[in-house]
C-alpha positions in Angstrom: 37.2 -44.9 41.5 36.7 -47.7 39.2 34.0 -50.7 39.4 36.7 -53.7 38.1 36.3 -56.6 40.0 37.9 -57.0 42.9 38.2 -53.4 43.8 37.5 -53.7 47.7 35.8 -50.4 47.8 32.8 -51.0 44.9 30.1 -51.2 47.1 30.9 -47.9 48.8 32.3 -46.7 45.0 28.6 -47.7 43.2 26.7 -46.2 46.1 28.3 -42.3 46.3 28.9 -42.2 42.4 24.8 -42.6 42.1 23.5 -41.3 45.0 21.1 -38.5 44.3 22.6 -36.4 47.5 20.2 -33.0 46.8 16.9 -35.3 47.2 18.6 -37.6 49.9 19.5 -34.2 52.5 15.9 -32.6 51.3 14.4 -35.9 52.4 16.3 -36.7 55.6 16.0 -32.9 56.4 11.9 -32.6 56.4 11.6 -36.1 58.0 14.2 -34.9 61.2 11.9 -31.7 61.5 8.5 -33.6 61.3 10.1 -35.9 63.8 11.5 -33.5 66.1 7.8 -31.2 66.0 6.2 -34.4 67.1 8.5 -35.5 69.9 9.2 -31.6 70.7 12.0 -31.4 73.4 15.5 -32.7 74.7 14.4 -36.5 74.4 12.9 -35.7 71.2 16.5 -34.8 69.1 18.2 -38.1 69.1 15.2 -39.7 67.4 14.9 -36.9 65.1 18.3 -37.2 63.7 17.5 -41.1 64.0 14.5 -40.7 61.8 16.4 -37.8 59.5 19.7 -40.4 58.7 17.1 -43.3 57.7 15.2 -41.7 55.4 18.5 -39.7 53.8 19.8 -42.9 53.1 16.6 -44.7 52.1 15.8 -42.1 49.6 19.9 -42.2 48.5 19.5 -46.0 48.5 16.5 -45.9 46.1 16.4 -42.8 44.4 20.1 -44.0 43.1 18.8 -47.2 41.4 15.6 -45.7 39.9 17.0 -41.8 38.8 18.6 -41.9 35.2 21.2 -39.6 36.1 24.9 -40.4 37.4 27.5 -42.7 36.3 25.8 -45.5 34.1 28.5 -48.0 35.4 27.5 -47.5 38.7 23.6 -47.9 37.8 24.5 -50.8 36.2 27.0 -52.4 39.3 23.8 -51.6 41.5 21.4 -53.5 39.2 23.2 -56.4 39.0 24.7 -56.6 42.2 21.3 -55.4 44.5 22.2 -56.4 47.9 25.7 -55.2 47.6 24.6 -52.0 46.4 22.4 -51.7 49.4 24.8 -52.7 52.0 26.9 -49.1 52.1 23.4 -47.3 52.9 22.0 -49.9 55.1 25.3 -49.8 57.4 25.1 -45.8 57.3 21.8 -46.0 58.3 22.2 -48.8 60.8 25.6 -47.2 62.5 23.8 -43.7 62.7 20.5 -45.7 64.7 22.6 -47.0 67.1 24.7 -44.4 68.1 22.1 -41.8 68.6 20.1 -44.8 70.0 23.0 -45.1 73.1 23.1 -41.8 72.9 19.3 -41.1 73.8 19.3 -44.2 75.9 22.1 -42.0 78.7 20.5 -39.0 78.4 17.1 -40.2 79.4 18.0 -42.3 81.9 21.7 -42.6 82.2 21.9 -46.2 81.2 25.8 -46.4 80.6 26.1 -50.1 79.6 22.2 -51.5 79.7 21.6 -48.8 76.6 24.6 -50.4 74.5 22.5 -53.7 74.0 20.0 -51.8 73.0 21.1 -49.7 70.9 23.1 -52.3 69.1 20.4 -54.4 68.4 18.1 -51.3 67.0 20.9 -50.2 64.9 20.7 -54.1 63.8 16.9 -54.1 62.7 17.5 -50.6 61.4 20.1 -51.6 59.0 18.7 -55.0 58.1 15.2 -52.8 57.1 16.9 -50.9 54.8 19.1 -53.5 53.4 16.2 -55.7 52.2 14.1 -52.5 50.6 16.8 -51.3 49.0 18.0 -54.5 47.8 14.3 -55.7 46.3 13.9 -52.2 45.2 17.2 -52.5 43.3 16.4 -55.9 41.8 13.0 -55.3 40.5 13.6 -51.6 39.5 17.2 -52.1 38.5 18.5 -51.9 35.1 21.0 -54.2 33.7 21.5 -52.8 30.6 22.0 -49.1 31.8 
């Protein structure tokens, strides 16, 4: 995978060729289990693996930009291009909230079509969150010259 321009696939390309994957699954890992032991039971595991996917791709997200490791092209595509770079984690993370949101929306209270809305728009505000951190984050921390 190359970062030319027009290559439809960059933002997807600059995020997985950076992405500091060991960090991002310890991360997501230890913030599913310290969600689940505080919300302990069958109502408590879609918000675990909620909680898990956002910070496995906020620490990916950022730990990408700011790490010196990985593909310098890619560093570099990311610093100059923030909100694009942040776009492939923010739709992970924003797809993932809303389907485990409808998901935990039937099983508690079998809400077949009232829980879609609902999950749509938290997978929404989920996204949006981690586009704009990661983005800023990106641009401030970012480095053009990598």
């Amino acid at each position: 995978m190359t970062l030319e321009r027009g290559n439809a696939f960059t933002p997807v390309a600059s995020a997985t060729m950076i992405w500091p994957w060991g960090a991002s699954v310890a991360g997501g890992s230890v913030a599913a289990a310290l969600s689940f032991l505080m919300n302990f039971g069958l109502s408590g595991i879609p918000g675990a693996v909620t909680t898990g996917i956002f910070f496995f791709a906020l620490i990916g997200g950022i730990g990408g930009v700011i790490r010196k490791k990985g593909d310098r092209r890619g560093r570099r595509w990311a610093a100059t291009y923030p909100f694009r770079y942040a776009t492939a984690p923010a739709l992970l993370g924003g797809g993932a909230t809303a389907v485990m949101s409808y998901i935990a929306s039937v099983i508690g209270s079998f809400a077949i079509f009232s829980g879609l809305f609902g999950a749509v728009f938290a997978g929404l505000g989920v996204g949006l969150v981690l586009w704009v951190i990661i983005g800023v984050t990106a641009m401030v921390v970012g480095n053009k010259n990598a």
